[in-house]
C-alpha positions in Angstrom: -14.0 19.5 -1.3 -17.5 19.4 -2.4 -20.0 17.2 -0.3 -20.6 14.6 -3.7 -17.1 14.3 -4.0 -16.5 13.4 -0.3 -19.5 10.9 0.1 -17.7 9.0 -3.0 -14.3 9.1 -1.6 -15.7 7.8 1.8 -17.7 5.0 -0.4 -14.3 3.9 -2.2 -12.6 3.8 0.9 -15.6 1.9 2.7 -15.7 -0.5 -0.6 -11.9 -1.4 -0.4 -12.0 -1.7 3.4 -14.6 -4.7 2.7 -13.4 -6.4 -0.4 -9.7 -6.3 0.8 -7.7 -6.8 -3.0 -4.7 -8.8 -2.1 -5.9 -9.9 1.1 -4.2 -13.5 2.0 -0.8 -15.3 2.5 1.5 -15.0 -0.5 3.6 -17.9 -0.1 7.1 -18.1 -1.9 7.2 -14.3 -1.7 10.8 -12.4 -2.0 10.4 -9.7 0.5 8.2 -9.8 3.6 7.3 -6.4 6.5 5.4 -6.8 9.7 4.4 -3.1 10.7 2.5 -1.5 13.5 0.7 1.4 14.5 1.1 1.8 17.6 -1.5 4.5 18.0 -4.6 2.8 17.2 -3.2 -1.3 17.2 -3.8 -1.5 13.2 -1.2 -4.4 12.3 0.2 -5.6 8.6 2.4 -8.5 7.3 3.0 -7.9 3.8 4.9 -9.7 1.4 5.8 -9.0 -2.4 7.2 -11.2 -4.8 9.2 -10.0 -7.9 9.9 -10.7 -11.1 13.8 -10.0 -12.0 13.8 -11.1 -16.1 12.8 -7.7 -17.6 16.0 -5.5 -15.9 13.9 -3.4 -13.5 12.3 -5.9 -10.8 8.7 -5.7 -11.0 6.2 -6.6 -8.5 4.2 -9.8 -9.6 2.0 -10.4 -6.2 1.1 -8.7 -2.9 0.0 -10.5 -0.2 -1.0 -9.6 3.1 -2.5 -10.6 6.4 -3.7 -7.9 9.0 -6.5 -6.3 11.1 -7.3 -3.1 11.8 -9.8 -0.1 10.6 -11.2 0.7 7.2 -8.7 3.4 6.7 -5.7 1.0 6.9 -7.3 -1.9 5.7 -8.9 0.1 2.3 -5.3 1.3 1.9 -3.8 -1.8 1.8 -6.4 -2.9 -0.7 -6.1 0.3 -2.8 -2.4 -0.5 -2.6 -2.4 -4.2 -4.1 -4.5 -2.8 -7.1 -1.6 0.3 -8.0 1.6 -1.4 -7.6 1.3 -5.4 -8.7 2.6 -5.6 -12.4 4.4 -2.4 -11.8 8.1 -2.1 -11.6 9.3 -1.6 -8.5 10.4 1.7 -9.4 6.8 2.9 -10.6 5.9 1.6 -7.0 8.0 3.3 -5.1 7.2 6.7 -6.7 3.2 5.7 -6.3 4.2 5.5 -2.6 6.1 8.4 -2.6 2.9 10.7 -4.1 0.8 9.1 -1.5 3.1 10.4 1.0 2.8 13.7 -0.3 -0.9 13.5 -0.3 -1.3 12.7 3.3 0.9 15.7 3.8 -1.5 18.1 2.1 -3.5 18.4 4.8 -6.6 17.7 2.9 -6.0 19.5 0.0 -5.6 17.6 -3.6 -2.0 17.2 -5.9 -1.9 18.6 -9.4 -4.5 16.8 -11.9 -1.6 14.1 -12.8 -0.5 12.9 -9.4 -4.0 12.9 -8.3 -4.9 10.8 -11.4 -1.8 8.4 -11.0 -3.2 7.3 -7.4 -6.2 6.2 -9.0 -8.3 4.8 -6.1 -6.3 5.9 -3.7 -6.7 10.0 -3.8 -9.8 9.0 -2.0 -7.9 9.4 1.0 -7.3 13.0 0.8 -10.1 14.1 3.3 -8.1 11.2 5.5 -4.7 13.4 5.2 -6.8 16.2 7.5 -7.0 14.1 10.3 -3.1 13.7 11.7 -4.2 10.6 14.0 -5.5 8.9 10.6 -2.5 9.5 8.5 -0.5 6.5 10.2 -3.4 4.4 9.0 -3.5 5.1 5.9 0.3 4.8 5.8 0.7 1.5 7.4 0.7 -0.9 4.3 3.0 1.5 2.5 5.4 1.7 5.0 5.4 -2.0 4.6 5.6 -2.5 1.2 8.5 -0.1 1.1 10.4 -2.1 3.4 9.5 -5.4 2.3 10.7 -3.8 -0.9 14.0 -3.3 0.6 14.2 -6.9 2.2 13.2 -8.0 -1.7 15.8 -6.1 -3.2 19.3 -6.8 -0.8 18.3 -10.4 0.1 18.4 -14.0 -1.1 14.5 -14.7 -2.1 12.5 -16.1 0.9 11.8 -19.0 -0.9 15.5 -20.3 -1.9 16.5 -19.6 2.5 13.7 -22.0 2.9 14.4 -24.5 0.5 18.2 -24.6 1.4 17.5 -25.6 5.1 
């Protein structure tokens, strides 16, 4: 990867890590994940809420709450911006090419896949570093399974209201 190319990725990632795009409590949500790394102590509650009218559920908000390094915390933010107005199946193949790019081992996805990830191929000089990959997996590890609660569950928000 040429040097330009790297020092931009790292300032995308840096950015994110800072501005933190979908940072806060989302409250009702319809799906909710609490993940750890236990390598490094980087921590995520993350929440989605959906939007059932149009057949396919798409994802209208992603909240989140966490701490941990720029890698996880950029990722999180990188995350909000590529999946909320998506359709849940959009996200979940997003989430599977970022997969696939941290197990390149540093080297890019063909010109489309890169494209898709938008912000987020930034993190392909991240995929090199095995310890680092967990990071930058963290928030979409949650939203997968936050997802899943989403998608087999009563909505959070009717449990609550019921009680």
């Amino acid at each position: 990867m040429a040097e330009g190319l790297e020092q931009l990725y790292q300032q995308v990632i840096l950015d994110h890590s800072r501005e933190r795009h979908g940072a806060g409590e989302l409250d009702p949500c319809d799906g909710e994940s609490f993940q750890v790394n236990p390598t490094c102590g980087d921590e995520v509650r993350l929440r989605v809420r959906l939007d059932h009218s149009a057949g396919v559920p798409r994802i209208t908000g992603v909240g989140w709450v966490g701490q941990g390094c720029s890698i996880s915390q950029a990722s999180l933010s990188i995350l909000n911006d590529l999946v909320v107005d998506k359709n849940v199946t959009d996200a979940e193949n997003l989430g599977e090419t970022f997969r696939e790019l941290m197990r390149s081992r540093g080297q890019e996805l063909s010109p489309d896949k890169q494209d898709s990830l938008e912000d987020a191929a930034a993190f392909v000089g991240v995929a090199r570093y095995p310890a680092r990959i967990k990071c930058a997996l963290l928030g979409w590890m949650a939203l997968r399974d936050a997802l899943a609660h989403a998608l087999t569950a009563e909505p959070l928000q009717h449990k609550e209201e019921a009680t």
